[in-house]
C-alpha positions as CSV (number, residue, x, y, z in Angstrom):
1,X,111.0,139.0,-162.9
2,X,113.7,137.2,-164.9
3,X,112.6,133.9,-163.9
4,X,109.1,133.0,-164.2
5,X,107.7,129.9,-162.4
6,X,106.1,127.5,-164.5
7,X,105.1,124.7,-162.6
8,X,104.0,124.4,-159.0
9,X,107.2,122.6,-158.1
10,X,108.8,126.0,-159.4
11,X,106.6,128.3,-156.8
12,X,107.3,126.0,-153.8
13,X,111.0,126.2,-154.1
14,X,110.8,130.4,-154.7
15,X,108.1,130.4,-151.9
16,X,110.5,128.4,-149.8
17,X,114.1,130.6,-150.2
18,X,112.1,133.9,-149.8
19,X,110.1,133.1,-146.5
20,X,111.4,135.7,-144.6
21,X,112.4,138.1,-147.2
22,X,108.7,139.1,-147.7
23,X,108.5,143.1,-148.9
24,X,111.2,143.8,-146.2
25,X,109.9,141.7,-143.0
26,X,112.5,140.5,-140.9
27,X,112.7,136.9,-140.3
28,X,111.0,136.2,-136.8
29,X,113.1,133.7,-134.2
30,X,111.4,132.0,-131.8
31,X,112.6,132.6,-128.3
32,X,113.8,129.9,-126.0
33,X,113.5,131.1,-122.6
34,X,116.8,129.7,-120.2
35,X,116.2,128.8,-116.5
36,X,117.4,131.6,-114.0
37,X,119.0,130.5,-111.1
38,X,121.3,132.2,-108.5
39,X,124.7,130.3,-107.1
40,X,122.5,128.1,-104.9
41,X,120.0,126.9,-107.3
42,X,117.2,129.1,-106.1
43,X,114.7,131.3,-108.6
44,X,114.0,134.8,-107.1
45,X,110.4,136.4,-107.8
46,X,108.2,139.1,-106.6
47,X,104.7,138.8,-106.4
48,X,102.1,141.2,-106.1
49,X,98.6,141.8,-105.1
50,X,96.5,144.9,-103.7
51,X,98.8,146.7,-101.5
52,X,100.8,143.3,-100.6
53,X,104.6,142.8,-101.9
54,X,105.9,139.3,-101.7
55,X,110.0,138.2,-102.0
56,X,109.9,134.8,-102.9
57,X,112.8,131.9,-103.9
58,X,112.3,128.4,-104.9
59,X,114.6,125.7,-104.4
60,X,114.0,122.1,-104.5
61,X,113.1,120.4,-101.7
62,X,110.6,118.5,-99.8
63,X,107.9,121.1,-100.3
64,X,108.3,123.3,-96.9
65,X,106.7,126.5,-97.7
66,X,108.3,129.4,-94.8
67,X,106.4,133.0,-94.7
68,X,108.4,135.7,-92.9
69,X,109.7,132.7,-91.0
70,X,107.2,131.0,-90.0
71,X,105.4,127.9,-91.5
72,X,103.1,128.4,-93.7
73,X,99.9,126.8,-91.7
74,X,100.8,129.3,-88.8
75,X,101.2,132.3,-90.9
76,X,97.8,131.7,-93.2
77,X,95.5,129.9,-90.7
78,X,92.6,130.1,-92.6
79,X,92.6,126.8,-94.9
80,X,91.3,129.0,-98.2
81,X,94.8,130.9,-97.9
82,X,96.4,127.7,-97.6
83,X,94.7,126.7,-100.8
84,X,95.9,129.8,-102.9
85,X,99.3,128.9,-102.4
86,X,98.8,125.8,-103.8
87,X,97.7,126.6,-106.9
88,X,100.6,127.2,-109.1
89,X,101.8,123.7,-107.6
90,X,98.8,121.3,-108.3
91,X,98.9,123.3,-112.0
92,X,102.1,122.9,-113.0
93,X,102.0,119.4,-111.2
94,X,105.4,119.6,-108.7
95,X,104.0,119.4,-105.8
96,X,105.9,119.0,-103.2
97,X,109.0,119.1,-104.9
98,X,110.0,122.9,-104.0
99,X,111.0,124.3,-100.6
100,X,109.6,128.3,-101.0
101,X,111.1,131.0,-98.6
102,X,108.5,134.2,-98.7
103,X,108.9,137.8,-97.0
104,X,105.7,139.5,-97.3
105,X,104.9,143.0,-96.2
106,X,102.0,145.5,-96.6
107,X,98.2,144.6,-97.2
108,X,96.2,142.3,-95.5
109,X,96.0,138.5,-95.1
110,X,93.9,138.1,-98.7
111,X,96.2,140.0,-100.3
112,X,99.5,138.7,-99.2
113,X,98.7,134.8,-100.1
114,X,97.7,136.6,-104.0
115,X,101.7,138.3,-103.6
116,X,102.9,135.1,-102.5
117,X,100.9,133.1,-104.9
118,X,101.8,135.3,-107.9
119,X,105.9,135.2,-106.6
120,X,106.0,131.6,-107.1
121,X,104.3,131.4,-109.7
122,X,107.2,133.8,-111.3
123,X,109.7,132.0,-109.8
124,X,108.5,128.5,-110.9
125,X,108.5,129.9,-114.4
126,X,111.8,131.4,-114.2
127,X,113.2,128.1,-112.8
128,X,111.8,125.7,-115.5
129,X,110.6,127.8,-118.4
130,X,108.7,124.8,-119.5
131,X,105.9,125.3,-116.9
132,X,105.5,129.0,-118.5
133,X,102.2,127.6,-120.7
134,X,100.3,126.1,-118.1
135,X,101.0,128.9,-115.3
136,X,100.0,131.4,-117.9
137,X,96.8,129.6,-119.0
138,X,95.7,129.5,-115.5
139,X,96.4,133.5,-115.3
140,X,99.4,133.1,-112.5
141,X,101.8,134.9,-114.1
142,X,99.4,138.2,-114.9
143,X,99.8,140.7,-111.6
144,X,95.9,141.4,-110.5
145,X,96.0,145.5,-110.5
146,X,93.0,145.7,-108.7
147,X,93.4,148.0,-105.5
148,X,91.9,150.1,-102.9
149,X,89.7,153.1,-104.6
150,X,91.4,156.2,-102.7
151,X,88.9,158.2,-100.6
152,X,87.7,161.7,-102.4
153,X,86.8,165.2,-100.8
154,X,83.7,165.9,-99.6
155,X,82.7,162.6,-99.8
156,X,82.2,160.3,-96.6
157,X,84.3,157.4,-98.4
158,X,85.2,156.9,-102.1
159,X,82.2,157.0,-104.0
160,X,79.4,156.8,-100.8
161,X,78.0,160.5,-100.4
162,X,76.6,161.7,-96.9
163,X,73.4,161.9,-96.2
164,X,71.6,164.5,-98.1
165,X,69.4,167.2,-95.7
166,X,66.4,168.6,-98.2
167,X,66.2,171.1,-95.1
């Protein structure tokens, strides 16, 4: 300690020169994320959900959504499906404004609009890193790693026993 700090003034300025010099700690950057785009201004993602792997790219457009090429009403009938896939639209508030090309394989109907869901989400993020916050608030961009219990020996499914005989 050759120079001591005598006035407050004095600790501010020494506080302010060694902020990242603390004991060793290495100064800590923040990270700014850069859009990802391929030659045709897409944003590739997959998306997954139970047993269901989705391929999805974004482009912008008028908002036609196309699942293993069909439309999307015609692929997911049911209007709850439909819903899910708006999600990560409405919450990062573009709808409408992306054209979305899906391939979708494995699982069922349920789980396939989660992989699709979860792939544009991804996407969306990876083309404007801005909507990052509010698609990861909402829990879009977390993979739900909930599947299928597998079936175990000697039992009639997973966990369910068959019936026991006291005789």
């Amino acid at each position: 300690m050759a120079d001591e700090i005598k006035t407050l003034d004095g600790l501010e300025a020494a506080v302010t020169e060694n902020i990242g010099a603390v004991q060793g700690v290495p100064e800590v950057e923040m990270i700014s994320r850069e859009p990802v785009r391929d030659e045709l201004g897409r944003s590739y993602a997959t998306g997954k959900r139970k047993d269901a792997v989705a391929r999805v790219w974004i482009k912008p457009g008028s908002g036609k959504v196309t699942v293993n090429g069909k439309p999307q009403n015609e692929y997911f009938a049911r209007p709850v499906l439909q819903m899910i896939l708006a999600q990560p639209f409405s919450i990062s508030g573009t709808e409408g404004q992306f054209d979305v090309v899906a391939t979708v394989k494995g699982g069922g109907l349920s789980g396939q609009a989660g992989a699709v869901k979860h792939g544009v989400s991804k996407a969306l993020q990876l083309y404007d890193p801005s909507l990052r916050g509010a698609l990861k608030a909402a829990g879009f961009l977390t993979r739900d790693s909930r599947v299928v219990e597998r079936k175990k020996y000697g039992k009639a499914k997973a966990r369910k026993s068959f019936q026991f005989s006291k005789r």
